[in-house]
SEDRENNU-717394 format. One record per residue: x, y, z of N, C-alpha, C, O in turn; residue number from 0. Coordinates in nm, 4 decimals, padded with zeros to 6 digits. Layout:
<recs>
- n.x|n.y|n.z|ca.x|ca.y|ca.z|c.x|c.y|c.z|o.x|o.y|o.z|resi
- X|Y|Z|X|Y|Z|X|Y|Z|X|Y|Z|NUM
...
</recs>
This chain:
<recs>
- n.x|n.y|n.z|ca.x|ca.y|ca.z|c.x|c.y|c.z|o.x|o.y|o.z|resi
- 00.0819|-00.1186|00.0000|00.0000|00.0000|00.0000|00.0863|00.1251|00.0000|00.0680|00.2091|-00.0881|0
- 00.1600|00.1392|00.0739|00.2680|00.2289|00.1033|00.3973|00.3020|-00.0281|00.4414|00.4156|-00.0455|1
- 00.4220|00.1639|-00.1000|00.4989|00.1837|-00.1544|00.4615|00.2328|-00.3162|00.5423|00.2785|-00.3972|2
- 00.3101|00.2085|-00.3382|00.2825|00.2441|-00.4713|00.1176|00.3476|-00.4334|00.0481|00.4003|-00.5202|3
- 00.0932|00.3511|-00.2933|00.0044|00.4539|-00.2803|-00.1633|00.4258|-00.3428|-00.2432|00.5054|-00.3921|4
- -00.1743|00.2691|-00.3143|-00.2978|00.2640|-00.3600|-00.3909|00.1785|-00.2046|-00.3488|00.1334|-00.0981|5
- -00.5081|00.1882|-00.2562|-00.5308|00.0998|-00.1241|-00.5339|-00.0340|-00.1279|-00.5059|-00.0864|-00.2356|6
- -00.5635|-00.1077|-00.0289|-00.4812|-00.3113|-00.0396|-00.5911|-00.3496|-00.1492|-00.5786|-00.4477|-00.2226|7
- -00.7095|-00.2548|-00.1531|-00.8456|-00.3594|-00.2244|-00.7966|-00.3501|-00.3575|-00.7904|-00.4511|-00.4275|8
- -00.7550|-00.2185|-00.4066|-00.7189|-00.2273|-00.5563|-00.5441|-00.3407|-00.5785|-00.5272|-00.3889|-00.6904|9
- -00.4817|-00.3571|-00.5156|-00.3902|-00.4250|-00.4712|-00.3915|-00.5771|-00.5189|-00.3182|-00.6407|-00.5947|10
- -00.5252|-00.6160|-00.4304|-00.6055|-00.7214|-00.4183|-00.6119|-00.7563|-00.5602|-00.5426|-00.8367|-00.6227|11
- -00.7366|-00.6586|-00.6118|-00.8103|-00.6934|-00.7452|-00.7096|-00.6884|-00.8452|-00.7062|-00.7849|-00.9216|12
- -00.6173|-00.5870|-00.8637|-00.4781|-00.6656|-01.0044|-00.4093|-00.7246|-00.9885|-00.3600|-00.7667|-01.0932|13
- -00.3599|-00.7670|-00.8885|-00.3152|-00.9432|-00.8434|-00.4063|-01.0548|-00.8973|-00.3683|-01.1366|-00.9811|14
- -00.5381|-01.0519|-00.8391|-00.6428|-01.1166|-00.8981|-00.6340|-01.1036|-01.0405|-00.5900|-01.2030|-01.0982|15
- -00.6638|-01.0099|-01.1074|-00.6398|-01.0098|-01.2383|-00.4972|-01.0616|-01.3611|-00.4691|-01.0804|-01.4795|16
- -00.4536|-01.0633|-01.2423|-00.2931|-01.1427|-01.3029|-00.3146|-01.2288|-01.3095|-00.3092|-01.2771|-01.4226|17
- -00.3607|-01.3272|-01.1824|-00.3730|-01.4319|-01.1232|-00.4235|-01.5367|-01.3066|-00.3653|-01.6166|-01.3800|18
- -00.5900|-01.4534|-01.3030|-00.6782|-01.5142|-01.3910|-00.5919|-01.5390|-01.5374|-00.5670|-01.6418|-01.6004|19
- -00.5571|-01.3892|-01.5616|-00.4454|-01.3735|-01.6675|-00.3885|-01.5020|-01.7200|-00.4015|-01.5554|-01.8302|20
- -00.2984|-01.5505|-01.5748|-00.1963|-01.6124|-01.5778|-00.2158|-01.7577|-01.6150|-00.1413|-01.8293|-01.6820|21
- -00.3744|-01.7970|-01.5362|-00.3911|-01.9021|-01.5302|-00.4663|-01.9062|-01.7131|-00.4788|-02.0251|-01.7425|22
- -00.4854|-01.8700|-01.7599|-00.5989|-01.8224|-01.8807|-00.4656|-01.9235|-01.9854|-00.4559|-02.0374|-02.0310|23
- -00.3841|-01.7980|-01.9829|-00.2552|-01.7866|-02.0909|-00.1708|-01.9055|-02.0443|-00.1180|-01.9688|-02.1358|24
- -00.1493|-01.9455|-01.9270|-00.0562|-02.0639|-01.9088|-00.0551|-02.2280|-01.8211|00.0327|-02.3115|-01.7993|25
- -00.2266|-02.2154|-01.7830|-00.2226|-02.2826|-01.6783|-00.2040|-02.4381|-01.6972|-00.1919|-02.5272|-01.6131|26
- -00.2055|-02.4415|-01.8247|-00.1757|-02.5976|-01.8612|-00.0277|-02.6225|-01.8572|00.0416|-02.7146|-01.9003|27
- -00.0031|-02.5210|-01.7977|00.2123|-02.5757|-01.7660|00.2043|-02.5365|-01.6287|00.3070|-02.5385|-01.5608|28
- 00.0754|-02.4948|-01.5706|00.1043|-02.5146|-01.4016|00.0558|-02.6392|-01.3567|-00.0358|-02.7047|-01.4064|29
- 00.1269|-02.6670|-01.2554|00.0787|-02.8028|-01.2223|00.1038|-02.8051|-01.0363|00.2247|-02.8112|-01.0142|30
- 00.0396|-02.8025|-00.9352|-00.0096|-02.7575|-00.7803|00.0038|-02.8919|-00.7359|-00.0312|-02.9865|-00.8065|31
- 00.0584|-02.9067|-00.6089|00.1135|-02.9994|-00.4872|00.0256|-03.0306|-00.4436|00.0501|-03.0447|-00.3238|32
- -00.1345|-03.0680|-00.4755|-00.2127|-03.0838|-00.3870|-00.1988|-03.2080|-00.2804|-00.2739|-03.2193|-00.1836|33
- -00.1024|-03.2912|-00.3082|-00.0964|-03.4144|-00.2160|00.0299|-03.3765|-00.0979|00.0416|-03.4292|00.0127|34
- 00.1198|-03.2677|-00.1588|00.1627|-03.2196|-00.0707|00.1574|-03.0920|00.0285|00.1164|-03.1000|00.1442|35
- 00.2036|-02.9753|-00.0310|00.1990|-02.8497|00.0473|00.0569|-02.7730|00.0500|00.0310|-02.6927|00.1397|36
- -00.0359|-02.8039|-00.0573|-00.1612|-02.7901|-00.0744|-00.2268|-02.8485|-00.0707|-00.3287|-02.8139|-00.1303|37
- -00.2298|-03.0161|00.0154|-00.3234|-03.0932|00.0885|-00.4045|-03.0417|00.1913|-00.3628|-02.9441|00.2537|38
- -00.5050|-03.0873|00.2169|-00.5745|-03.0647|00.3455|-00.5430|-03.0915|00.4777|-00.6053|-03.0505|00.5756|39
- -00.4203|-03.1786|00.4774|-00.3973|-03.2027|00.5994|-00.2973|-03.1026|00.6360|-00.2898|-03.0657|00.7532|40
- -00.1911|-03.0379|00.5129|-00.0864|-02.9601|00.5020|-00.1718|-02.8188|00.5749|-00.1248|-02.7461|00.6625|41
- -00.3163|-02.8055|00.5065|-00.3344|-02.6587|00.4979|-00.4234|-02.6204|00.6563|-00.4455|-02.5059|00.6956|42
- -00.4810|-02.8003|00.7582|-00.4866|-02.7401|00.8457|-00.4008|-02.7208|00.9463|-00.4333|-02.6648|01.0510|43
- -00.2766|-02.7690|00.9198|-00.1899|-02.7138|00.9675|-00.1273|-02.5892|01.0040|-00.0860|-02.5357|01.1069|44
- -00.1366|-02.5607|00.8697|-00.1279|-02.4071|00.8613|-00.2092|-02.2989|00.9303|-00.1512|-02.2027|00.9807|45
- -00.3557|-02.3122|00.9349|-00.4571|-02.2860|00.9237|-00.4421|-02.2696|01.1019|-00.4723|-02.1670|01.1629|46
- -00.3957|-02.3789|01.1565|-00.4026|-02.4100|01.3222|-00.2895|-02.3201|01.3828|-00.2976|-02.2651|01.4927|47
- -00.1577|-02.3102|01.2768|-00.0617|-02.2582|01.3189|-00.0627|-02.0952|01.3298|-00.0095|-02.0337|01.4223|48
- -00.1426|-02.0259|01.2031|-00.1914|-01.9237|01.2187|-00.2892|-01.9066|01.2891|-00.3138|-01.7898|01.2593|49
- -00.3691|-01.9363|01.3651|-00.5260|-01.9200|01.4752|-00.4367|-01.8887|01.6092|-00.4560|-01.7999|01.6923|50
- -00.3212|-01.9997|01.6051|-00.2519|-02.0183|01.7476|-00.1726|-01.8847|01.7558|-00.1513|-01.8334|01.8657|51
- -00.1296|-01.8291|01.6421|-00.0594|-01.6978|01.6805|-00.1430|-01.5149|01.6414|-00.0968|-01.4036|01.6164|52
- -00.2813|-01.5726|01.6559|-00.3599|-01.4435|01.6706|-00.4730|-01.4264|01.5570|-00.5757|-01.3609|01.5746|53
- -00.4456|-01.4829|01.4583|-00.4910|-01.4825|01.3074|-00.6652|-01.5165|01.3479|-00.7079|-01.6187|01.4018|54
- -00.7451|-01.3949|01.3021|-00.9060|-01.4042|01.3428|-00.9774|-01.5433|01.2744|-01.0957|-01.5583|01.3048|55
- -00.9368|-01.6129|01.2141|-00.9980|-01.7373|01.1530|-00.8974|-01.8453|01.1818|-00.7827|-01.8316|01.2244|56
- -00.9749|-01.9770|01.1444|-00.8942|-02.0787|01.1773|-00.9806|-02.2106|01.0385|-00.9908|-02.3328|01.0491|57
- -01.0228|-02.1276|00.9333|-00.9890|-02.1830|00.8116|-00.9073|-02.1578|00.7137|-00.8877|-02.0390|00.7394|58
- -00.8429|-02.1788|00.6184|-00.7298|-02.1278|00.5406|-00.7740|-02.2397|00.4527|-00.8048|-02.3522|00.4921|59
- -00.7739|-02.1853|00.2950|-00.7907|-02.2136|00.1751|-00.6243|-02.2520|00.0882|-00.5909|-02.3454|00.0153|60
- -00.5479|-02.1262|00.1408|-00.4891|-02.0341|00.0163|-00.4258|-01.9214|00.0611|-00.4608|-01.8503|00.1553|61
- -00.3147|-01.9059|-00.0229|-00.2887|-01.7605|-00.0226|-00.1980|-01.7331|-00.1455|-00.0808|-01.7081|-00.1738|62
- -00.3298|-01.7536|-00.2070|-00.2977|-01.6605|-00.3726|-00.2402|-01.5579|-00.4143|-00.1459|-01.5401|-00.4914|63
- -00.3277|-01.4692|-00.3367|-00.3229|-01.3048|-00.3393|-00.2729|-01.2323|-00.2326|-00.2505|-01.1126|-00.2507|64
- -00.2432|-01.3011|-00.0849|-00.1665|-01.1978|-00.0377|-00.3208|-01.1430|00.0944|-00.3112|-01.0464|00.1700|65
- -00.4463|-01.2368|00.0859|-00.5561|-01.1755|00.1495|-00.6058|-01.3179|00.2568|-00.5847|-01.4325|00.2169|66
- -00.6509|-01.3000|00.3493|-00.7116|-01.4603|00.4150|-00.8462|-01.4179|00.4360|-00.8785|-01.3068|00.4783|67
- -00.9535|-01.5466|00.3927|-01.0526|-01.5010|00.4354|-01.1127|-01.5961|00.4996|-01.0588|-01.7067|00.5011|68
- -01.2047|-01.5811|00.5496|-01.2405|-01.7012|00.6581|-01.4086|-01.7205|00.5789|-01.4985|-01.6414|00.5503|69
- -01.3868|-01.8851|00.5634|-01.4821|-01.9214|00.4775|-01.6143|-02.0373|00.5910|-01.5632|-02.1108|00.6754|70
- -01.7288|-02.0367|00.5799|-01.8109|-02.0915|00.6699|-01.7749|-02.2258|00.6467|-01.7500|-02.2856|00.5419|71
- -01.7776|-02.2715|00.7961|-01.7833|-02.4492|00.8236|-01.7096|-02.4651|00.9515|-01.6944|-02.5770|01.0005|72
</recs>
């Protein structure tokens, strides 16, 4: 925010827009760890490790963009 003077939401949304970009134009040469670092067991880990040090949720998806959001369940 600081360094380019915008606020985090617009931040947010052209990251996002890269994101889509990225995946659009190349995503058939990405290929995601889901059995490892992006498993479910990996991510409640994570998920537990951030709750335990203050973090207002204690679900975790992801962190795509740089945002956490806490999703119902």
């Amino acid at each position: 925010m600081t360094k380019y003077c915008w606020p985090q939401s617009a931040i947010s949304q052209i990251t996002h827009e890269v994101v889509l970009y990225i995946n659009k134009a190349w995503g058939h040469l990405l290929q995601f760890d889901f059995n490892g670092v992006l498993s479910p067991q990996a991510m409640t880990q994570y998920a537990a490790a951030l709750y335990a040090h203050g973090a207002p949720t204690h679900t975790i998806i992801g962190f795509l963009d740089c945002t956490i959001l806490q999703l119902a369940g």
